[in-house]
N, C-alpha and C positions, 0 to 999 in steps of 0.2 A: 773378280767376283767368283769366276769358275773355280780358282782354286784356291777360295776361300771355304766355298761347299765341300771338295774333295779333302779338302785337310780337315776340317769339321767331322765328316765321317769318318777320315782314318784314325781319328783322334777317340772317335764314340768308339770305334770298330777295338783298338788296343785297351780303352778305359773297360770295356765288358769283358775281354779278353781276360785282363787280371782280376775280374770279379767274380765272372762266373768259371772261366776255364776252357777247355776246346770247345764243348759243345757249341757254344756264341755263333762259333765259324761256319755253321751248317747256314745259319741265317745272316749272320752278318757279312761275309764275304759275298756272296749275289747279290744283298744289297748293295753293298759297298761298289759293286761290279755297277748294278745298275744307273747307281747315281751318277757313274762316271759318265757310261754311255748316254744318259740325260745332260750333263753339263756338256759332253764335245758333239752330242746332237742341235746345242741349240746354241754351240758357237758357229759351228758350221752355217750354220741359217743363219746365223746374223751378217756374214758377210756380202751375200746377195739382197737382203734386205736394207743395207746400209749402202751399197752402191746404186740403189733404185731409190732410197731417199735422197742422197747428192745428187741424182738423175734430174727429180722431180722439182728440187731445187734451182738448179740450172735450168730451168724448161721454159720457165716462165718470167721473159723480162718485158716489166713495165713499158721500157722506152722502145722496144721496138714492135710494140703494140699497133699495130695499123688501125687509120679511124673506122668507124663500121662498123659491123660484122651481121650476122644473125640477125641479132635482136636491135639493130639500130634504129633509133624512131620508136620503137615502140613503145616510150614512157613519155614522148613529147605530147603536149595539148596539141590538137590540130587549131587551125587558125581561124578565128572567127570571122564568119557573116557578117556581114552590115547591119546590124539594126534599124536603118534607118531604111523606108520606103523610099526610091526614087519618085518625084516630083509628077510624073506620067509615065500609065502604065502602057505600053503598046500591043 
């Protein structure tokens, strides 16, 4: 995809090139510079971000989930009372 972007621009960068002539280059080469710098900025960062989503992936397995935790019980009914009066009260 990166260097889908980069060949796109160097492709604008040559097509004005013959359209308009040197002038283009005052502006289209820093751009062309900067896209670069944008495309191998955000390849770079994808590599720690994609080792921290495999991370996060492996992190969490179902089966050795221990019973419990925190929040256990907290969404049970508690158990009811008797409704029924015993026979004598003492």
């Amino acid at each position: 995809m990166g260097t889908a972007v980069v060949g796109m621009g160097l492709a604008a960068l040559v097509v004005a090139y013959l359209f308009f002539g040197w002038p283009v280059l005052l502006i289209g080469v820093p751009a062309f510079v900067a896209v670069a710098l944008v495309v191998v900025a955000v390849l770079v960062s994808e590599a720690p971000r994609r080792k921290l989503e495999e991370h996060r992936a492996t992190r969490f397995d179902p089966a050795a989930q221990l019973p419990g935790g925190l929040m256990s019980g907290f969404f049970e009914m508690p158990k009811q009372r008797p409704t029924e009066l015993p026979d004598r009260i003492v």
